[in-house]
KOLPABA-846442 format. One record per atom (N, C-alpha, C, CB): residue in one letter; residue number from 1; y, z, x; atom name. Coordinates in nm, 4 decimals, always signed. Glycine has a CB too. Layout:
<pts>
<"a", NUM, <Y, Z, X>, "CA">
...
</pts>
This chain:
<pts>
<"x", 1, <+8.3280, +10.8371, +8.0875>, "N">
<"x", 1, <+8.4563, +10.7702, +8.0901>, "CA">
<"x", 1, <+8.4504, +10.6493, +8.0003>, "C">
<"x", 1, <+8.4956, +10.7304, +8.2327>, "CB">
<"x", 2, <+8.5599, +10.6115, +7.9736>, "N">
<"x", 2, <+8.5484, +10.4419, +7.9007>, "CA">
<"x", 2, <+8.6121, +10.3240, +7.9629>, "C">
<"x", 2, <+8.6190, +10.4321, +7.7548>, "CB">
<"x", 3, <+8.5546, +10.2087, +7.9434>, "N">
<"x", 3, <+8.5916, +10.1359, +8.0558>, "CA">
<"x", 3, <+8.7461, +10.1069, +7.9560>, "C">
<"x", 3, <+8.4677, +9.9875, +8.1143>, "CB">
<"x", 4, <+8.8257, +10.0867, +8.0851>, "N">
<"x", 4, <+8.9888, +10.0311, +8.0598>, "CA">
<"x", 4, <+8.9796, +9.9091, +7.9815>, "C">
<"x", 4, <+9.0792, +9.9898, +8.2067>, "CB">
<"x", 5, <+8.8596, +9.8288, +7.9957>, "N">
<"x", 5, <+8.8455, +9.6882, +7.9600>, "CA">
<"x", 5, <+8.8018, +9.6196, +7.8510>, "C">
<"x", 5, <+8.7861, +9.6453, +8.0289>, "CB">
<"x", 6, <+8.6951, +9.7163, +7.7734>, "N">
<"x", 6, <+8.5838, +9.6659, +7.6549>, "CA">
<"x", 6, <+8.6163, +9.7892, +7.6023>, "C">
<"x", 6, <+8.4024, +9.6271, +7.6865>, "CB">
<"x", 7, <+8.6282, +9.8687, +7.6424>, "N">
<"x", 7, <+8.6360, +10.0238, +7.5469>, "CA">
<"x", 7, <+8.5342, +10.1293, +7.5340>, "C">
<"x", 7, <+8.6485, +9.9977, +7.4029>, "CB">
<"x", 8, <+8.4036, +10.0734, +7.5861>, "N">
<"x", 8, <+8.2608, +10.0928, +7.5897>, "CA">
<"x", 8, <+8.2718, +10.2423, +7.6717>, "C">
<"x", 8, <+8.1676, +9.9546, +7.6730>, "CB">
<"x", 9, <+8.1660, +10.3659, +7.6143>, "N">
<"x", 9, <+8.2026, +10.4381, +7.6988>, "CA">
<"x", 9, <+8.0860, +10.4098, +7.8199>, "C">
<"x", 9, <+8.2216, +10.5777, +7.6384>, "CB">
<"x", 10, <+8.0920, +10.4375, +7.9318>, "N">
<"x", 10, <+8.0038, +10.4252, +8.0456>, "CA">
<"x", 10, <+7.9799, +10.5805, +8.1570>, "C">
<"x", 10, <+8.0776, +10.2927, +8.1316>, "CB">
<"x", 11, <+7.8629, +10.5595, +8.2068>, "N">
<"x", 11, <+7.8927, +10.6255, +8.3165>, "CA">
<"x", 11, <+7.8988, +10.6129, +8.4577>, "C">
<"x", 11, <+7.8440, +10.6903, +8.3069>, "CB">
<"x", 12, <+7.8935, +10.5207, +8.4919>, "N">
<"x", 12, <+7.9182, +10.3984, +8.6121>, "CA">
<"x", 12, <+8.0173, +10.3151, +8.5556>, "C">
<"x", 12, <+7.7800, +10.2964, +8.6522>, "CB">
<"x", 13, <+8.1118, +10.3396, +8.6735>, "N">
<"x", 13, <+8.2438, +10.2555, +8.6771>, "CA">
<"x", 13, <+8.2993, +10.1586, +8.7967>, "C">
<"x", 13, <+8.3452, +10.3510, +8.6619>, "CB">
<"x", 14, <+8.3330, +10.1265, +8.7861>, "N">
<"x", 14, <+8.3990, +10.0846, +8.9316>, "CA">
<"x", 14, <+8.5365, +10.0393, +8.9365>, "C">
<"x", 14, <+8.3248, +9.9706, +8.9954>, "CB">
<"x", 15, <+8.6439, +9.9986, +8.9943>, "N">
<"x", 15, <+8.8033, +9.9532, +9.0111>, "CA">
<"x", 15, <+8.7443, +9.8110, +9.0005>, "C">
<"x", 15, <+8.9090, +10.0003, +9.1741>, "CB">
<"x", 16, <+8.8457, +9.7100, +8.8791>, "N">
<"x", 16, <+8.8643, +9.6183, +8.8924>, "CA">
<"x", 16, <+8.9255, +9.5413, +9.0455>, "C">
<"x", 16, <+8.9177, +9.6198, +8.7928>, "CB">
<"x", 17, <+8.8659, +9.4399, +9.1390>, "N">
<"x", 17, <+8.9291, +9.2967, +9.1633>, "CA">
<"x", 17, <+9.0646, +9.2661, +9.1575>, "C">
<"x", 17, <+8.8826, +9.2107, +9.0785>, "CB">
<"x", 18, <+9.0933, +9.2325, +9.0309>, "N">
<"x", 18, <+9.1946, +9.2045, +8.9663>, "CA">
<"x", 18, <+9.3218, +9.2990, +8.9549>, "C">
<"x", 18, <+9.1460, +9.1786, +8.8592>, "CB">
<"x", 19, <+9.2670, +9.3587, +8.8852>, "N">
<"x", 19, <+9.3787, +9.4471, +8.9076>, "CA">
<"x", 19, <+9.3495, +9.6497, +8.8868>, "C">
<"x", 19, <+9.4949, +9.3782, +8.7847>, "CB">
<"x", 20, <+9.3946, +9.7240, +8.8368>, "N">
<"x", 20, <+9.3665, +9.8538, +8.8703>, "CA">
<"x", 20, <+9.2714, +9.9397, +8.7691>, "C">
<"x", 20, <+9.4953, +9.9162, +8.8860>, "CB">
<"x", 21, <+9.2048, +9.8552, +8.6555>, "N">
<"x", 21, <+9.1325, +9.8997, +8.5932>, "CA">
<"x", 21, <+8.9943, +9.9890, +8.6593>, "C">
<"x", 21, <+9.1165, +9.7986, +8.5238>, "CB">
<"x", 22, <+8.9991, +10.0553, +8.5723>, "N">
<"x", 22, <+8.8452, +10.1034, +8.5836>, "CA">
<"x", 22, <+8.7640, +10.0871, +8.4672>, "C">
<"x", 22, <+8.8334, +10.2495, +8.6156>, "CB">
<"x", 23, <+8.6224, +9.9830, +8.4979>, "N">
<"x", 23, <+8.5988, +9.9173, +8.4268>, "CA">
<"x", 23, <+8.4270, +9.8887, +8.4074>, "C">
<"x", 23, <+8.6826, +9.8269, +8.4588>, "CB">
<"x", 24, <+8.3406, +9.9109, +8.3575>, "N">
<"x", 24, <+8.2019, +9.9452, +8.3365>, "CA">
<"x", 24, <+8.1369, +9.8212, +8.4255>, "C">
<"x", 24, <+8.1555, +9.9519, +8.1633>, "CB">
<"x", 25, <+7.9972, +9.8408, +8.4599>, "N">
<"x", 25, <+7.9697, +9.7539, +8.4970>, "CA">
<"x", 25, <+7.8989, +9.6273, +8.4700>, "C">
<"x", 25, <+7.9513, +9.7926, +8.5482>, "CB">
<"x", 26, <+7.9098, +9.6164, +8.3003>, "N">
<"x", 26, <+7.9262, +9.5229, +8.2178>, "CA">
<"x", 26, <+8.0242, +9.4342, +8.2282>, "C">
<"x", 26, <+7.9308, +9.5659, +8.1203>, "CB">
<"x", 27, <+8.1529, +9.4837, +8.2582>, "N">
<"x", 27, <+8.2537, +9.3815, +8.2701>, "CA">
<"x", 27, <+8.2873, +9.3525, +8.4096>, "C">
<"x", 27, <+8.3739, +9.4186, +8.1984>, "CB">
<"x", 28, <+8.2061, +9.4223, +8.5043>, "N">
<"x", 28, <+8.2207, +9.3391, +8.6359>, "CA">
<"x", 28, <+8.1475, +9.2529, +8.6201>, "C">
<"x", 28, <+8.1949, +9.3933, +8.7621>, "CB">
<"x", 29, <+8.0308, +9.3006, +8.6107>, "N">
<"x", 29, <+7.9420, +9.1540, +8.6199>, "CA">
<"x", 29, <+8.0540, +9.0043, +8.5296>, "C">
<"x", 29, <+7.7459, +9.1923, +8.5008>, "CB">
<"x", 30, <+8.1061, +9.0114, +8.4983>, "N">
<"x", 30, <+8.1709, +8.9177, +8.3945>, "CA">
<"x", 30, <+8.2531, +8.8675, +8.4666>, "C">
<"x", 30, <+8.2330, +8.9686, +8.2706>, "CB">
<"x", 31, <+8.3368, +8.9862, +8.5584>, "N">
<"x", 31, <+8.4672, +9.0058, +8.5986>, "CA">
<"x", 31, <+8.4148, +8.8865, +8.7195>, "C">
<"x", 31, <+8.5278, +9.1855, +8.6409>, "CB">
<"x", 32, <+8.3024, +8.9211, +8.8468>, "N">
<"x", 32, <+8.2021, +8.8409, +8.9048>, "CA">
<"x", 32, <+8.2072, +8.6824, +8.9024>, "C">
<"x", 32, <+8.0876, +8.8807, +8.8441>, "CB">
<"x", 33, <+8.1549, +8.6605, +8.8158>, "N">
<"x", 33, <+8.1058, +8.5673, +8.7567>, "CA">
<"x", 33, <+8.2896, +8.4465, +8.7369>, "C">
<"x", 33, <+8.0095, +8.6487, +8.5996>, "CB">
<"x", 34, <+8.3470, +8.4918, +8.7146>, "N">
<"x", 34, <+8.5244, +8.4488, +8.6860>, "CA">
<"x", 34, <+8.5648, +8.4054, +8.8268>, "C">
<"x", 34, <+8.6458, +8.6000, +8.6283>, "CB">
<"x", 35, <+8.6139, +8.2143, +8.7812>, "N">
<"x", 35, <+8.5999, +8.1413, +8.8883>, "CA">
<"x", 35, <+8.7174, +8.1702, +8.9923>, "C">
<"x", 35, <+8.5908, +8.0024, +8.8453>, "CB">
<"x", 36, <+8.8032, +8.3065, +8.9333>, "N">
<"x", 36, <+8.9189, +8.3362, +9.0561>, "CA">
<"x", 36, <+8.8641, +8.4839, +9.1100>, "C">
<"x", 36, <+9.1105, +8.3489, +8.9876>, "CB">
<"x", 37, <+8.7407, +8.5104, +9.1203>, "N">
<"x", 37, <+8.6929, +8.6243, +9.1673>, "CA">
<"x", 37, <+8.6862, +8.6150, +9.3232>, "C">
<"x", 37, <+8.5633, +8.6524, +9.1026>, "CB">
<"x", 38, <+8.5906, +8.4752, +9.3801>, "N">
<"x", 38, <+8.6544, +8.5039, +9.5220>, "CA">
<"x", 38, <+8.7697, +8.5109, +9.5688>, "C">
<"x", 38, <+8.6264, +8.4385, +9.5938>, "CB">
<"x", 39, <+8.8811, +8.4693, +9.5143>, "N">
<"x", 39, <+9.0274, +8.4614, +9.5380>, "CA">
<"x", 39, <+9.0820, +8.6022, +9.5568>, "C">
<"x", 39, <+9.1013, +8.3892, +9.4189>, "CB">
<"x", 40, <+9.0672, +8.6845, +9.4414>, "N">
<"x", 40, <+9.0888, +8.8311, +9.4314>, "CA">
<"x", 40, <+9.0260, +8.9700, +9.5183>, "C">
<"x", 40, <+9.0528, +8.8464, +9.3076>, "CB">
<"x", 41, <+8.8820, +8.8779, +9.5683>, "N">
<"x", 41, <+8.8396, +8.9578, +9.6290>, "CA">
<"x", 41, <+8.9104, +8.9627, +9.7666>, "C">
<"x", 41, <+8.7149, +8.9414, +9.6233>, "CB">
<"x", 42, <+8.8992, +8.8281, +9.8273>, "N">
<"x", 42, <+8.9622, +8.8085, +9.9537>, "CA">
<"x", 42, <+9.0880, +8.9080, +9.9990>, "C">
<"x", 42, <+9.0085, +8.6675, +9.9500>, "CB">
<"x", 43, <+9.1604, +8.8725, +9.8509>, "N">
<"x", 43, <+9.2985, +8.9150, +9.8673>, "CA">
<"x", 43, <+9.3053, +9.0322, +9.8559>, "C">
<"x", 43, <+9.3873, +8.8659, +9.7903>, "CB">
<"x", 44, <+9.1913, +9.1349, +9.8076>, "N">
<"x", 44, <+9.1808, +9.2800, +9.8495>, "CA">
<"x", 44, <+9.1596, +9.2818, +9.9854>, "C">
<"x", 44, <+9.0717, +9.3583, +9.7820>, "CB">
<"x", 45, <+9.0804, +9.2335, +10.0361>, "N">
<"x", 45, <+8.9853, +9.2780, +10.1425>, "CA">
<"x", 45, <+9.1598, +9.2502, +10.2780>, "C">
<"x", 45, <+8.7846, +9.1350, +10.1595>, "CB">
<"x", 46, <+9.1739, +9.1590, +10.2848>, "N">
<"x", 46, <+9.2979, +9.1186, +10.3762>, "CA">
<"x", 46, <+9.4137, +9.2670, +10.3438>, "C">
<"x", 46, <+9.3771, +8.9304, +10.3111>, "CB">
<"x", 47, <+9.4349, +9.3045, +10.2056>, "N">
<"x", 47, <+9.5248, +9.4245, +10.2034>, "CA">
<"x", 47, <+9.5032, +9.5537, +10.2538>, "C">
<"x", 47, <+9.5506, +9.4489, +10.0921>, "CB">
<"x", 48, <+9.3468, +9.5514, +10.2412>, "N">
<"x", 48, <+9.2830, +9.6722, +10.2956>, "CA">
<"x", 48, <+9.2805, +9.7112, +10.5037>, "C">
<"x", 48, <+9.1140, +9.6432, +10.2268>, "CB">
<"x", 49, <+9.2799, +9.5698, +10.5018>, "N">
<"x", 49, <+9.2542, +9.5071, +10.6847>, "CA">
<"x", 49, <+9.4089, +9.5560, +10.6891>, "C">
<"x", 49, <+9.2098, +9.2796, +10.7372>, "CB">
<"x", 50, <+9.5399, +9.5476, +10.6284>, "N">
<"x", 50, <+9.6703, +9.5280, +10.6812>, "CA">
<"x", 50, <+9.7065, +9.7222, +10.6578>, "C">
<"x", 50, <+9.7819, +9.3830, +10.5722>, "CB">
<"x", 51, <+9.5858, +9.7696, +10.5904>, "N">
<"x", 51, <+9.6202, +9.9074, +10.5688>, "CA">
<"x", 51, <+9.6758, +9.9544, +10.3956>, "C">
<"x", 51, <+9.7429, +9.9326, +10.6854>, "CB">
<"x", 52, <+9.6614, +9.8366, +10.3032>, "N">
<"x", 52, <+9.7367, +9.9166, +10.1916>, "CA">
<"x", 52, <+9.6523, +9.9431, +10.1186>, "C">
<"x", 52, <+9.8419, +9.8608, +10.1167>, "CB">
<"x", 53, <+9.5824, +10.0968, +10.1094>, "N">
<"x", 53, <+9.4704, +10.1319, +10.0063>, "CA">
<"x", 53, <+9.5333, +10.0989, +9.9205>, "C">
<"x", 53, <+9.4102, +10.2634, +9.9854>, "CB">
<"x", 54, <+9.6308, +10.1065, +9.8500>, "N">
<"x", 54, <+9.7074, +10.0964, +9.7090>, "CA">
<"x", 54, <+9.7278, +9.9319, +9.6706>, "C">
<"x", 54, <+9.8729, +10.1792, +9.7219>, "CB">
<"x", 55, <+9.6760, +9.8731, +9.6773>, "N">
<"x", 55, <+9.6497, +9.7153, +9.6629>, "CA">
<"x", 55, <+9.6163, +9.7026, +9.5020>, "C">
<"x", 55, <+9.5059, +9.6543, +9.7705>, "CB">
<"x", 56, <+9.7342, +9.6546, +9.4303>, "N">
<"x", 56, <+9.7321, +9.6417, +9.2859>, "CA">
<"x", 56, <+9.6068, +9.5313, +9.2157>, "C">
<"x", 56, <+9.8863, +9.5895, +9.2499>, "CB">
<"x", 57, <+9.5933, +9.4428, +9.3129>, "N">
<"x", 57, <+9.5049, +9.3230, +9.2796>, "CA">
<"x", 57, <+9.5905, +9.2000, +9.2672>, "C">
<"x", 57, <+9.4236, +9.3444, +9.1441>, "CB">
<"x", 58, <+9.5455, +9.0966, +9.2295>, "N">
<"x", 58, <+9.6165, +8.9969, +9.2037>, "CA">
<"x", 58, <+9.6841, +8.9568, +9.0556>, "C">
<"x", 58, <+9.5402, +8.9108, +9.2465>, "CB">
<"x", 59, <+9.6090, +9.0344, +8.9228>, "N">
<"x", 59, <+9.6494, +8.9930, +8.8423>, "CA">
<"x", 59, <+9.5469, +8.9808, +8.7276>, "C">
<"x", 59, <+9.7060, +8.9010, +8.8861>, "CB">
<"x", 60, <+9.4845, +9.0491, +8.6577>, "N">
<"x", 60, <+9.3671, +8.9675, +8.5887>, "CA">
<"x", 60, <+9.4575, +8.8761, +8.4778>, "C">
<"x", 60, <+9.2354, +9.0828, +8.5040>, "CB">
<"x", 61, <+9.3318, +8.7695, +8.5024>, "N">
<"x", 61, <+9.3227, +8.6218, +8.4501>, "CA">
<"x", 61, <+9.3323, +8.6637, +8.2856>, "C">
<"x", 61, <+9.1580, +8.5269, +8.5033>, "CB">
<"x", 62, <+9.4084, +8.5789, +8.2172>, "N">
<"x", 62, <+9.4276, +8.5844, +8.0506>, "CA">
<"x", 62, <+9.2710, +8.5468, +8.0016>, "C">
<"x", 62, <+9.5611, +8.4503, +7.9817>, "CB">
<"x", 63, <+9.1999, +8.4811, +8.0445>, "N">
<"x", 63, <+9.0485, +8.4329, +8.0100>, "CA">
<"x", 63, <+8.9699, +8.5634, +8.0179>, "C">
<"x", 63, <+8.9809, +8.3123, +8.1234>, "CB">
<"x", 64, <+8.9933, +8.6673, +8.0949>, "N">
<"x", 64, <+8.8814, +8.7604, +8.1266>, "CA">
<"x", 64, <+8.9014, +8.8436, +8.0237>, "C">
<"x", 64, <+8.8783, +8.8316, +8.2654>, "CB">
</pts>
């Protein structure tokens, strides 16, 4: 596959945080590291608790 994000092809992926990418795990680690990552995470984890697998994310950041 290629990540949505860098373009890189990969074979380990995972769903962006942020928002609905699927995205290598080069750019998580990055994605990680990005000082609104606990914010995004939270705000999955609370959508998931209320029941909405379909949880868009919050938004990725113009910096990432």
């Amino acid at each position: 596959m290629t990540c949505q994000r860098c373009g890189e092809e990969t074979r380990s992926y995972t769903m962006s945080r942020f928002n609905t990418q699927n995205i290598c795990m080069a750019c998580l680690e990055k994605e990680k590291k990005h000082p609104q990552y606990p914010e995004a995470e939270a705000a999955e984890l609370r959508a998931v608790r209320a029941g909405d697998y379909s949880f868009p994310g919050i938004g990725k950041p113009a910096d990432l």
